[in-house]
C-alpha positions in Angstrom: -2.1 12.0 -4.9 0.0 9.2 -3.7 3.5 9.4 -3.5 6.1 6.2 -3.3 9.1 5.6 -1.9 10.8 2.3 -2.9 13.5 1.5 -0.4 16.6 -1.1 -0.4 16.2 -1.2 3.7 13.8 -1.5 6.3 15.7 1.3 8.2 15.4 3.5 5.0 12.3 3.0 5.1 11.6 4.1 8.7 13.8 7.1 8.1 11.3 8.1 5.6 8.2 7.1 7.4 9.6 9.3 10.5 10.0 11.9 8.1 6.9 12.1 7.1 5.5 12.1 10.5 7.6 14.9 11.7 6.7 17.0 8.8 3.0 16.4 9.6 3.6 17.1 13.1 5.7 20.4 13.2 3.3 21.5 10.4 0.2 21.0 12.8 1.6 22.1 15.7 2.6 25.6 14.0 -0.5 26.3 14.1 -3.1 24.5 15.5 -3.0 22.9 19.0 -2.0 19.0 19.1 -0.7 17.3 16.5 -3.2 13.7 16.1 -1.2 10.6 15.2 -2.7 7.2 14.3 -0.3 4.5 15.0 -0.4 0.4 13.9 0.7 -2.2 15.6 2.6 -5.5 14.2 6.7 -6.3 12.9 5.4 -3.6 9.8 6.3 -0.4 10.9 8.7 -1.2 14.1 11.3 0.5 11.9 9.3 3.6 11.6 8.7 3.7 15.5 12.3 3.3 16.1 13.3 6.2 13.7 10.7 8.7 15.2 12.4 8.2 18.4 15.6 9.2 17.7 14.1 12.1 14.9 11.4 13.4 17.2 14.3 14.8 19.9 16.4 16.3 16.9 13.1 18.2 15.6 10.8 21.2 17.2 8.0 19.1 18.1 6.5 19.2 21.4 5.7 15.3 22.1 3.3 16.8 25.2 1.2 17.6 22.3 0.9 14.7 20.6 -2.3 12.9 20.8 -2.5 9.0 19.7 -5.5 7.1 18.5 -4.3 2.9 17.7 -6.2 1.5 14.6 -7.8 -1.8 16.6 -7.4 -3.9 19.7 -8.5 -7.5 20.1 -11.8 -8.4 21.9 -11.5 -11.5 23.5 -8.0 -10.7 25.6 -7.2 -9.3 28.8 -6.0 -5.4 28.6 -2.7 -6.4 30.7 -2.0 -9.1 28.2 1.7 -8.8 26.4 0.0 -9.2 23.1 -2.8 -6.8 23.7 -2.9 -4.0 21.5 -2.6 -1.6 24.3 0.3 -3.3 25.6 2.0 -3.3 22.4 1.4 0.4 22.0 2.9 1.2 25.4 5.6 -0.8 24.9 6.6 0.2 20.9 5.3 3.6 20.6 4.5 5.2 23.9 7.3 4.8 26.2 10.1 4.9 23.2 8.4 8.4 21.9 7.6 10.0 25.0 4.3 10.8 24.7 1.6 11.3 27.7 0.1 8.3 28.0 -2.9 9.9 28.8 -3.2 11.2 25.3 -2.8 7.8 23.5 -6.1 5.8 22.9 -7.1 2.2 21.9 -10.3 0.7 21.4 -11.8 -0.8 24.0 -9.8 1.1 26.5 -12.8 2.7 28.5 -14.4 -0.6 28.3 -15.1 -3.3 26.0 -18.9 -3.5 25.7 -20.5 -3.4 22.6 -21.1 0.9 22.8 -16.9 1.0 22.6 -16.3 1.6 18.9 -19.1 4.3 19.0 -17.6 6.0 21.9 -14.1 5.8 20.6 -15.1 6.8 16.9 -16.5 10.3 19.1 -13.1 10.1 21.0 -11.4 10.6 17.4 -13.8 13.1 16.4 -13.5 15.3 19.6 -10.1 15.3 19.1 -10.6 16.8 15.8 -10.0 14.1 13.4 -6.8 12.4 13.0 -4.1 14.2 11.2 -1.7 11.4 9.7 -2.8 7.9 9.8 -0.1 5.2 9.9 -1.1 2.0 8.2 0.5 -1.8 7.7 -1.3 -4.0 5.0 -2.1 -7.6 5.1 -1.2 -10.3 2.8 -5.3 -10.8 1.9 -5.7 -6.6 1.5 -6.7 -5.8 5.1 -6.2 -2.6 6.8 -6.4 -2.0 10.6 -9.4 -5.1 10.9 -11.3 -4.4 8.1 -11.0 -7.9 6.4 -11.9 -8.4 2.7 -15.8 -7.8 2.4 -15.6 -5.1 5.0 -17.5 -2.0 3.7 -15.8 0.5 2.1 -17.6 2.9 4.5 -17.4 1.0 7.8 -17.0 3.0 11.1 -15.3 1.6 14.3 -16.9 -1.6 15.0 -16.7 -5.2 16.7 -15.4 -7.7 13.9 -14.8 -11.4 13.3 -10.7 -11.7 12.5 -10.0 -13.8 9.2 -8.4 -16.9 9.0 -5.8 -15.8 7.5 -5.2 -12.5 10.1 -5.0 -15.6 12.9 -2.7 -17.4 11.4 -0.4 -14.5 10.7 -0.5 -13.0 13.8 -0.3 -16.4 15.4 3.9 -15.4 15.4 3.3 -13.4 18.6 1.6 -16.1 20.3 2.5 -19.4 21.6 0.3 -21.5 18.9 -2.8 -20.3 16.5 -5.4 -21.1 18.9 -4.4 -18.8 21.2 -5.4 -15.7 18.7 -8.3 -13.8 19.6 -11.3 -14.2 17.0 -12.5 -11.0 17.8 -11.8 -7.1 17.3 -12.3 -3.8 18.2 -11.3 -1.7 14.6 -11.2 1.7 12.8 -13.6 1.4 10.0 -12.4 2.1 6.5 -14.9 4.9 6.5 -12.6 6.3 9.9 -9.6 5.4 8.4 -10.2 7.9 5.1 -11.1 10.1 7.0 -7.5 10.9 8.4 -6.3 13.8 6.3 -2.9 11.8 5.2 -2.4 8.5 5.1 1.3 6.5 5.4 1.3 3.3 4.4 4.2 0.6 5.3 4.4 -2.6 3.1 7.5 -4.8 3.4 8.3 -7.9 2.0 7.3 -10.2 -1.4 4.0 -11.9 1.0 2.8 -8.0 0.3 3.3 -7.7 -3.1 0.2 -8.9 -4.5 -1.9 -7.1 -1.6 -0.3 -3.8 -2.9 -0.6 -3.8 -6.0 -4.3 -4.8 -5.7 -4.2 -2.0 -3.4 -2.9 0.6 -5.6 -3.7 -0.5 -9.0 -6.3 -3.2 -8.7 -10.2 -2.1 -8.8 -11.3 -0.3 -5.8 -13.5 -3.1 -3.8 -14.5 -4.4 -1.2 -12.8 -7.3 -1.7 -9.8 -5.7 -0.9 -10.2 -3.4 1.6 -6.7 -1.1 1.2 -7.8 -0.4 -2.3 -10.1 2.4 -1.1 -7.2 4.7 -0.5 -7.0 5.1 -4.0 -10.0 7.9 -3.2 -7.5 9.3 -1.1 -6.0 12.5 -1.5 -3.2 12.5 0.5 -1.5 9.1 0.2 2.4 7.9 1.0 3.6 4.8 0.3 6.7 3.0 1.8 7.4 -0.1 0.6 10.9 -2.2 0.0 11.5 -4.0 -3.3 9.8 -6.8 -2.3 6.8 -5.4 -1.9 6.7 -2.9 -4.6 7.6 -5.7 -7.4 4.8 -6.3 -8.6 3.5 -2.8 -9.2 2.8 -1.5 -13.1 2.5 1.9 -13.2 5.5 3.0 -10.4 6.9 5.4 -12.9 3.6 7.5 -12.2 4.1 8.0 -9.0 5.4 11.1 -7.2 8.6 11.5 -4.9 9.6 7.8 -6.0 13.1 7.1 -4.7 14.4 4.0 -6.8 
């Protein structure tokens, strides 16, 4: 089942996302042990982040059991590097949420030979699977790294970075160049696994990406579209981003 939520603000948005992610949480940690949170990078779901923050302290969930696993990390940079992935995470999602470091996990982070993804794919499963997964979309369908063509049962793996991915990522760094051509990704395969999924789309660039994603033919071609086998799917996206969609009316727990 997937479930929309059209919003007029990026903040209403990350009210809902952090919503969502507290439910999940409080409902895991009632009665299992911790709760297993994958979190994404980018400008996407910043508003999310910030929300959880301030909702995490108002709620009964203990952030010492709260383990993180990120989505992907580029290759060809240096760990300590600003725009590193694990940098990033530290900086938008650890510190801000008070988790244990200790307990959050990108790829690469025990080393970045070419065993990496395998180990961190066993990291996920040791853990016992993640419990919500926290996705952005890009403008050519991409989720995490998994760029159009990707197979629709991909695990974590080392993967060449579109074109397209450079250049719009090229924002956070100094000129286009300066992108790394190389990845460390979840696979979509990892990715359905996660028993939800909470996907962020802001903005008309992402219109066509989502509706191919939720109403387009399920393909390799665009990579998001295999949540539609999903069971558990929530969708945030402003009005920009959902304009383009046919069948909204369908959904459940739409908010127009």
């Amino acid at each position: 089942m997937t479930s929309l939520y059209v919003v007029d603000t990026l903040a209403e948005g990350g009210q809902i996302g952090a919503e969502e992610i507290v439910e999940a949480a409080v409902r895991c940690q009632r009665v299992e042990g911790d709760f297993v949170l994958g979190v994404s990078t980018g400008s996407t779901p910043g508003s999310t982040w910030r929300a959880l923050a301030g909702r995490l302290g108002e709620s009964s969930v203990d952030t010492g059991r709260i383990q993180a696993f990120a989505l992907d990390e580029y290759l060809d940079i240096e760990a300590d590097h600003p725009e590193s992935y694990r940098a990033v995470v530290r900086r938008q999602i650890t510190l801000p949420l008070g988790l244990n470091p200790e307990k959050v996990r990108c790829p690469g982070d025990d080393g970045r030979d070419l065993q990496a993804p395998q180990r961190y794919e066993q990291a996920i499963r040791d853990a016992g699977g993640i419990d919500l997964q926290v996705l952005g979309i890009g403008r050519n369908g991409h989720i995490a790294f998994n760029e159009p063509g990707s197979s629709l049962a991909s695990r974590c793996r080392v993967a060449a970075l579109a074109e397209q991915t450079r250049q719009d990522n090229s924002r956070f760094f100094s000129s286009q160049e300066e992108v790394p051509r190389y990845c460390i990704t979840q696979g979509i395969g990892t990715i359905m696994q996660a028993r939800q999924l909470l996907l962020i789309a802001y903005g008309t660039a992402k219109a066509e990406a989502l509706a191919a994603a939720l109403e387009g033919p399920i393909t390799a071609a665009v990579p998001a579209s295999a949540i539609q086998l999903h069971p558990d799917v929530v969708v945030v996206a402003d009005r920009s981003a959902a304009s383009l969609l046919v069948h909204s009316a369908n959904y459940s727990a739409l908010r127009l």
